[in-house]
N, C-alpha and C positions, 0 to 999 in steps of 0.2 A: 680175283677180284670178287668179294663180297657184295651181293646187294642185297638192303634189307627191304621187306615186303611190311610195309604197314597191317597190323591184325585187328581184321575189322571184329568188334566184339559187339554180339545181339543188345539193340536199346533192351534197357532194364524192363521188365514187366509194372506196369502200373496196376494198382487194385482197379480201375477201370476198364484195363481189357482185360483183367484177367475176368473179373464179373462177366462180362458179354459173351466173352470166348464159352464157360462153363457153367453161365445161369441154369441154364433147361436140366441139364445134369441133376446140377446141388439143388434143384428143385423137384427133381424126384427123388432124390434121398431124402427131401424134407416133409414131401407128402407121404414116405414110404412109414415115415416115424410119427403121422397125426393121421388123426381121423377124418379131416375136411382138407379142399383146395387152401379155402383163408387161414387157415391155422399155419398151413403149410409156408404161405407166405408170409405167416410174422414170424415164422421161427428160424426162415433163411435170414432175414430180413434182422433178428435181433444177433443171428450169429456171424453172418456180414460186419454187421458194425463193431462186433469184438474184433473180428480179421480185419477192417479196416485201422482201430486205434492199434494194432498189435501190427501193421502195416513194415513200420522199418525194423521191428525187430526180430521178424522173421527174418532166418539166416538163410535158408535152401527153399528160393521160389519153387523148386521144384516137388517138394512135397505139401503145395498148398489145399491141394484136393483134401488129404488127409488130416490137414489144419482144419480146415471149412466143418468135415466129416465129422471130426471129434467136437468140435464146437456146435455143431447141429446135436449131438448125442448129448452132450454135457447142457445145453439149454432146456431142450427137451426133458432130460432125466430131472432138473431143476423146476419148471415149468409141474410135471407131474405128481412132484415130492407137495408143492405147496401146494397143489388143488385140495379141495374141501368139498368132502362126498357127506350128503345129508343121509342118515339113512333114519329110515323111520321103522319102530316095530307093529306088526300087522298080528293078528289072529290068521289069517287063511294066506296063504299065496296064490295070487292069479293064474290061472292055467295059463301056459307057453301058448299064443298061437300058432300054429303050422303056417308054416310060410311055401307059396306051392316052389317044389324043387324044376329048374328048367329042366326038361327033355333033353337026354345027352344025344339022342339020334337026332332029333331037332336042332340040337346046338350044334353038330356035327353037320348037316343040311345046310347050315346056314354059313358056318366054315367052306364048305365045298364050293358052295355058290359063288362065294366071294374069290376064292381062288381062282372060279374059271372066269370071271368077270376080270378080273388081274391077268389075267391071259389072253383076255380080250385086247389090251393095251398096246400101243405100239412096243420096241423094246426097251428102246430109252426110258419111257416113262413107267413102263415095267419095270425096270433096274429100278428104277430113283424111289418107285413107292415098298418095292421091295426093301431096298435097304433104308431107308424113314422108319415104313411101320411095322416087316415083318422083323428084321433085324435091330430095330432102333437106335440108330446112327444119328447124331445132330445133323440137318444140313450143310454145317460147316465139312465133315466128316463125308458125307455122302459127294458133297462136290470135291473133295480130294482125291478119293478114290475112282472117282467117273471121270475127273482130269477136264471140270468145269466149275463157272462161278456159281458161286450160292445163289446169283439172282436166276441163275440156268436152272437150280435144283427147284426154288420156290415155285417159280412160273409153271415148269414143267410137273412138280407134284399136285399144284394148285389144278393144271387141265386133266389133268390125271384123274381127279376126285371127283371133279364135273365130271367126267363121262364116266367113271362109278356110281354114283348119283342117279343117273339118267338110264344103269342099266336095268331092263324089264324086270330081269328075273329076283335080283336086287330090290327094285320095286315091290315087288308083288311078296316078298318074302317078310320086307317092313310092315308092311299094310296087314298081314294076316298077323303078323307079332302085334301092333297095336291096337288091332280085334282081339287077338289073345285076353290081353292085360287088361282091356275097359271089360270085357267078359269075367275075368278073377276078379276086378275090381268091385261088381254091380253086386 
């Protein structure tokens, strides 16, 4: 006796979830390719709407990353071609000013501190900011592998920050960094 088993097949992906599922992502490919936040978000934003009208006739949802990618690249490269640089001729060039280089022992101080602050953390909220900002995992991504919901990850990186915020040495390392900078600044 044969019985057949109904095959359930995955709802189709909509340009809606797939935007939400992979915003954060395609938006740091977009700031990796501009020079500001905003630029970053007209250029998702102008290559979205190509991936959107191009919506049904993409064949394999599955290499939409790579759509999105090249559509960010090909805007960008477009974008680029037509910008229009004044340039003006000078008699003398302005001396370069030196801009002060940060301290890599300092910069390193201020790496350590943060680590041992992140170690201060309970674990779970250790794990979760670990894999956020040292690793950089979506939320979505971090609560699948922690084998909880996104609302478990936000809440729990959100207390996390608060008591990194609130740590001393954290403190006292800001406060001399923005002495620093009003000092180069003056």
């Amino acid at each position: 006796m044969t019985t057949h088993r109904k095959v359930q097949t995955a709802a189709p992906l909509t340009f809606t979830t797939y935007v939400r599922a992979r915003g954060q992502m395609l938006l740091r490919t977009a700031r990796s390719l501009t020079s500001n936040a905003s630029d970053a978000e007209d250029l998702l934003q102008t290559a979205l709407t190509k991936t959107y009208l191009a919506w049904e006739r993409i064949e394999d949802h599955r290499a939409l990353d790579g759509y999105v990618r090249r559509a960010l690249v090909n805007t960008r490269t477009s974008q680029w071609r037509k910008r229009r640089v004044d340039e003006y001729a000078v008699d003398e060039l302005p001396e370069p000013r030196a801009l002060p280089q940060p301290d890599p022992a300092e910069q390193q101080a201020v790496r350590d501190a943060m680590w041992r602050a992140v170690l201060k953390l309970p674990a779970r909220q250790r794990a979760m900011v670990v894999l956020r900002y040292y690793e950089d995992l979506s939320e979505t991504s971090t609560a699948e592998l922690l084998g909880v919901s996104v609302g478990t990850v936000k809440s729990a990186v959100s207390r996390a920050l608060a008591k990194l915020r609130e740590d001393v040495e954290l403190a006292d390392i800001g406060a001399r960094a923005r002495r620093d900078s009003q000092a180069m600044a003056a």
